[in-house]
C-alpha positions in Angstrom: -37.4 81.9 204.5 -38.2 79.0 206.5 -38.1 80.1 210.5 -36.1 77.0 212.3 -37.7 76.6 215.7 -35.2 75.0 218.4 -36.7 74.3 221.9 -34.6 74.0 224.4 -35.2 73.8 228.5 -33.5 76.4 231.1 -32.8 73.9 233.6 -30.7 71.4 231.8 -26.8 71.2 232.8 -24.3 72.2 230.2 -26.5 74.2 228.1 -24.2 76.0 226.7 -23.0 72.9 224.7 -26.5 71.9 223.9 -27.2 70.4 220.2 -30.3 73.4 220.1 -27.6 76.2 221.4 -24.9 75.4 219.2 -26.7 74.8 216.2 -28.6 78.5 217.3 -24.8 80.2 217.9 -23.5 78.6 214.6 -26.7 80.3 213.0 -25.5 83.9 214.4 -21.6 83.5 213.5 -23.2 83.0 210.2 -24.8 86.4 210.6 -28.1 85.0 210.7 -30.7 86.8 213.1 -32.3 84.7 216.5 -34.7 85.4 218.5 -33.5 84.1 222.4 -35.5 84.6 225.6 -33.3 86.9 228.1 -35.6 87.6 231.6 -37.3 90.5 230.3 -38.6 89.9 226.4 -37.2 87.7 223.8 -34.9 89.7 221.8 -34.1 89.3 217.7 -30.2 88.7 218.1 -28.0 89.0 215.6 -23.8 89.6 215.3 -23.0 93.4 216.5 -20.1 93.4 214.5 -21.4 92.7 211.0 -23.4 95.5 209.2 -25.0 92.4 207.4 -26.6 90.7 210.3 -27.7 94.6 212.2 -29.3 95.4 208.7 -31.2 92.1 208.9 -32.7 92.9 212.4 -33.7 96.0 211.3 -35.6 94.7 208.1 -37.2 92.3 210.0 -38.6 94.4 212.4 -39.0 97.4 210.6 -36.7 99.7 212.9 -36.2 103.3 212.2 -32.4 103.4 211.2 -31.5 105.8 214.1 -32.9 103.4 217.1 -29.2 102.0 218.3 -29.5 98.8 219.3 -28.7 97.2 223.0 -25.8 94.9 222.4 -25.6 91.5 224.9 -22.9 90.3 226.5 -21.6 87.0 228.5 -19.0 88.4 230.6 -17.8 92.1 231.1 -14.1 90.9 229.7 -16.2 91.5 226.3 -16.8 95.1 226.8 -12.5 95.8 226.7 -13.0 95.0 223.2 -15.3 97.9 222.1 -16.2 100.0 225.1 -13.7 103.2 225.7 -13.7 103.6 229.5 -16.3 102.1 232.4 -17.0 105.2 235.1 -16.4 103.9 238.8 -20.6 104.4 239.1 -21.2 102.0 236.1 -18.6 99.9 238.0 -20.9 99.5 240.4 -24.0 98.8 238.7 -22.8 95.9 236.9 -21.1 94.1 240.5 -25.1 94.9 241.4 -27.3 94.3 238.5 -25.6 92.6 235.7 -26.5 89.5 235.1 -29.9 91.2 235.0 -32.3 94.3 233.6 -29.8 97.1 233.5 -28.0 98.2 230.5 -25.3 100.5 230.9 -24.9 103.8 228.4 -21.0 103.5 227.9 -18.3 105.4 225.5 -17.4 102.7 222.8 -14.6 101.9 221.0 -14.9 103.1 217.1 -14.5 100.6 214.4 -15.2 97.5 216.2 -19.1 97.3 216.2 -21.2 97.5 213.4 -22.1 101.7 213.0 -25.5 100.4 212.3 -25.8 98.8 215.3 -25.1 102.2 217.6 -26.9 104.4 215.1 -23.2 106.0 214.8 -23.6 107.5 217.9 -20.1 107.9 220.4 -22.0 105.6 222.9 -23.3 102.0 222.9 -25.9 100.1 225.8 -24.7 96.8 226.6 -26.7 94.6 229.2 -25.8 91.4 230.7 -29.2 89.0 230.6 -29.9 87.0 233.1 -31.7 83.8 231.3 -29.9 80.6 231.2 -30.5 80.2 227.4 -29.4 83.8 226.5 -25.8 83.0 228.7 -25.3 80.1 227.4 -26.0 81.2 223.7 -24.0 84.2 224.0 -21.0 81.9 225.4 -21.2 79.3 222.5 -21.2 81.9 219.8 -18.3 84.2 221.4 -19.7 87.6 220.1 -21.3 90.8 221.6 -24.8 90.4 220.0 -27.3 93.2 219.4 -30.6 92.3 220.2 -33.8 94.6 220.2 -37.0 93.3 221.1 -37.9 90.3 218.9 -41.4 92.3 217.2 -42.6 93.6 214.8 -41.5 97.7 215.2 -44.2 99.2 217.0 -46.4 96.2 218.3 -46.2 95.0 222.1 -42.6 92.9 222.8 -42.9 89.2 222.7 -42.8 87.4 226.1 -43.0 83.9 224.8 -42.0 82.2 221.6 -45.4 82.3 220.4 -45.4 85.5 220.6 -42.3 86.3 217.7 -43.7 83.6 215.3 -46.7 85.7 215.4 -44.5 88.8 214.7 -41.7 87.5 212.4 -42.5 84.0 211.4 -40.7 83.5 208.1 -38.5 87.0 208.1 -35.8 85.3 210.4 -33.4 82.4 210.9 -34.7 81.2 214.0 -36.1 81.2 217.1 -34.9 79.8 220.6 -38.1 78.4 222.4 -37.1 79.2 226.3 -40.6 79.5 227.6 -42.0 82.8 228.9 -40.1 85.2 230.3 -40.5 86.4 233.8 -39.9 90.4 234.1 -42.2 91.0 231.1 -41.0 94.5 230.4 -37.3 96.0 229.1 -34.4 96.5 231.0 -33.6 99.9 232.6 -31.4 101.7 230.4 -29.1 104.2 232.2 -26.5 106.9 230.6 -23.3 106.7 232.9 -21.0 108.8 230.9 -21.7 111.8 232.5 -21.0 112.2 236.5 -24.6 111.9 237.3 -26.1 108.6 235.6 -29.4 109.6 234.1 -32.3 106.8 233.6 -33.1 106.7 229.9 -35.8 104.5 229.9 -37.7 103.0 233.1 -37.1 98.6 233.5 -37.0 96.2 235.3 -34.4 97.5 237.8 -36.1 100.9 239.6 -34.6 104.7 240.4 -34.3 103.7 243.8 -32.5 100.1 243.4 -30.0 102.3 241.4 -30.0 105.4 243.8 -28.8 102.7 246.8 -25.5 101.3 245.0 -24.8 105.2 242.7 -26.3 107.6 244.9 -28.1 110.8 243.2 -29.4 109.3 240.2 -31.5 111.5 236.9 -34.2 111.0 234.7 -34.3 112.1 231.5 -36.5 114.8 231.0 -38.0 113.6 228.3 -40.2 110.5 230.2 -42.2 113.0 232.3 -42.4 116.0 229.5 -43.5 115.5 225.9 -41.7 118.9 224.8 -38.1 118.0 225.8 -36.2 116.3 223.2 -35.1 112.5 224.8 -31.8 111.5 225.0 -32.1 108.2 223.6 -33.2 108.3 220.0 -35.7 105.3 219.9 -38.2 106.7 222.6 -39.4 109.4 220.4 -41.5 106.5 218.3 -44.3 104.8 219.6 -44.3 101.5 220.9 -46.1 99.0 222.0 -49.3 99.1 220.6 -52.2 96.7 220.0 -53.9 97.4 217.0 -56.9 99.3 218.5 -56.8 102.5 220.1 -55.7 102.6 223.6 -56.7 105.1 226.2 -55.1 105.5 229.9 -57.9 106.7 231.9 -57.5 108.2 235.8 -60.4 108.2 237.9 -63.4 106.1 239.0 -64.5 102.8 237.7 -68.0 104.7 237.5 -65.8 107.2 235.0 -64.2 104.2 233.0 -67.8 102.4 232.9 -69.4 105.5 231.2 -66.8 105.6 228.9 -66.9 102.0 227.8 -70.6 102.5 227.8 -70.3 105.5 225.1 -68.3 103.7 223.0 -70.9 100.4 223.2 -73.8 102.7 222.4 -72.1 103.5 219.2 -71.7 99.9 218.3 -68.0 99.6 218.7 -66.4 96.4 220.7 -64.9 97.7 223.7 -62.1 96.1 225.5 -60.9 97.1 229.4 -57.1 96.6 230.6 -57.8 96.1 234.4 -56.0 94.4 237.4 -57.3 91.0 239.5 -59.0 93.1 241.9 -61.4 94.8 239.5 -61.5 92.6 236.8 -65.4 92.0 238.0 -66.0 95.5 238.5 -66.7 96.2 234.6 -68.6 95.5 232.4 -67.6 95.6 228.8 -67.2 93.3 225.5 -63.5 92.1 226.7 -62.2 92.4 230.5 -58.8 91.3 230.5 -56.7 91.3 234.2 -53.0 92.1 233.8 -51.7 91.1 237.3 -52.6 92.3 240.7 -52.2 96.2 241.0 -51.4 95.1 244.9 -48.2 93.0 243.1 -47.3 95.6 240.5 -44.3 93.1 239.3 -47.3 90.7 238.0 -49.1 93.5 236.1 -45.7 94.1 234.3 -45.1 90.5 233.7 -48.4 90.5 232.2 -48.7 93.4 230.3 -47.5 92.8 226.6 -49.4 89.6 226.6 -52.4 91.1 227.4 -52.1 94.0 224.6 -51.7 91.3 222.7 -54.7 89.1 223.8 -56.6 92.0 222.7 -55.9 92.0 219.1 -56.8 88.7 219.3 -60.5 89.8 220.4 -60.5 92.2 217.9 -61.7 95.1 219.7 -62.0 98.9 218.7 -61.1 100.6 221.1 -59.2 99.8 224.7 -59.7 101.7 228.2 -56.7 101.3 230.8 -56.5 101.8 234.5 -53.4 103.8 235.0 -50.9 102.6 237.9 -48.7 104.3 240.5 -46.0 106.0 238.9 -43.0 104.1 241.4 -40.9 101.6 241.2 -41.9 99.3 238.6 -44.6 101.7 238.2 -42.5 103.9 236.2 -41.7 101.3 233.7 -45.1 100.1 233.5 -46.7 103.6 233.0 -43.7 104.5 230.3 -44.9 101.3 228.3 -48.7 102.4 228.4 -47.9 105.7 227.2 -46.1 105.2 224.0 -48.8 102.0 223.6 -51.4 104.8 223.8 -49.6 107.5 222.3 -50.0 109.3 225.4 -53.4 109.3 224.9 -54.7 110.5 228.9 -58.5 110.5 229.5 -58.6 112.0 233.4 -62.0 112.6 235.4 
């Protein structure tokens, strides 16, 4: 298969009738699969309500069958079609976050979306992105479109175009060329069918953005303890990962150094995952800064790039600084964990 690329600029007028766009949305009515940028990481679109184009995400990526997807929408008169009922609290999270990094756990409508695409669960997540491209696709194509991560299963998401050739160059129709993206990690994903909404994965919108339009807000047990069984079926795989093995490690850069220095002694290439403000501080075979730990929204922004810069300097093995576990914290910690496997090193 022969991968169209189509690049096409954010800040032109009218893009929803752009020649690129259309000729993308005619390419998913077709039930062909797209990758699109959205504001977070380019996601592998494809028609929710066709068990043809779902099964074609999932090939290409190499998704476990029971990983719903998040379906994307252009407007919330879309979810009357195939959601059941919206909660007064979900309500209020779309009038605050939607277009934007929050997808919203809802009750669906059987029978309209593909059963593949919700894992035949009762529930479906549907987000509104906030990308120029990504709305004006969604509006020239007229569907709810499903659209994991645009990787390959496993690997760190793609925040640029380069970034899905790499992955799934010549396993899909097309790609959208948008640019980067600017969150750099997934949306929040939050379960508001019960009365309490429970965080389900950690994004780009935090526990306490949602706790000030909701109130009392949960998180599911499952992100602080590896025992309880997580809601959400895809965050029992791992995710995320370069190819060599990654270690968080909490304590000293004296601690880190030893370690790297271990490793070196035994002749392996040994790559560190640091911030701007230590990125002299060590000394190893690769010392890559991902953002400023004083600016956590930059170390988020550039953390799947910089999993991926290291495959591309072939280390061994990878040491991490670990990060405050707030605010975007929380998502950025959640990410290094299933990208090490939870693998903690502490002092």
């Amino acid at each position: 298969m022969n991968t169209k690329v189509w690049k096409v600029d954010k800040y032109v007028d009218n893009l929803e009738n752009n020649p690129q766009v259309v000729d993308a949305a005619n390419f998913l009515r077709d039930n062909e699969v797209v990758a699109l940028p959205t504001e977070t990481v380019y996601g592998l679109g494809g028609n929710a309500e066709s068990d043809e184009a779902v099964r074609k995400i999932f090939a290409a990526k190499g998704r476990p069958s029971d990983n719903p997807l998040i379906i994307h929408i252009a407007g919330k008169k879309q979810l009357r079609s195939f959601v059941a009922e919206i909660p007064e609290k979900a309500e209020r999270l779309m009038e605050a976050f939607w277009p934007g990094p929050l997808t919203i756990i809802l009750k669906k409508i059987d029978g309209v979306l593909s059963e593949t695409a919700t894992a035949g669960l009762a529930t479906v997540g549907v987000r509104m992105p906030d990308h120029p491209v990504a709305l004006a696709l969604l509006k020239s194509c007229g569907l709810p479109i499903a659209a994991p991560s645009a990787n390959s299963s496993g690997k760190p998401s793609p925040t640029n175009a380069d970034h899905v050739i790499d992955d799934l160059n010549g396993k899909i129709a097309g790609v959208i060329d948008g640019g980067a993206t600017g969150i750099g990690v997934e949306s929040t994903v939050v379960d508001c069918t019960e009365a309490i909404p429970v965080i389900l994965r950690p994004g780009g919108v935090t526990k306490e953005q949602l706790e000030s339009v909701v109130g009392e807000v949960h998180v599911d047990a499952a992100l602080t303890d590896e025992a309880a069984r997580p809601k959400a079926p895809g965050m029992k795989y791992r995710h995320y990962a370069p190819n060599a093995p990654l270690y968080m490690v909490s304590g000293t850069a004296n601690f880190l150094q030893n370690l790297v220095e271990e490793k070196r002694q035994e002749g392996l290439r040994v790559g560190v995952l640091t911030t701007e403000e230590n990125a002299g501080v060590f000394e190893a075979d690769v010392v890559l800064a991902c953002g400023k730990r004083t600016e956590l929204e930059t170390v988020a922004t550039s953390l799947y790039d910089t999993l991926r810069r290291f495959n591309q300097e072939k280390v061994d093995v990878i040491y991490s600084e670990v990060f405050p576990n707030t605010g975007v914290g929380h998502a950025i910690m959640n990410r290094l964990q299933k990208a090490a496997g939870n693998k903690l090193i502490v002092e």
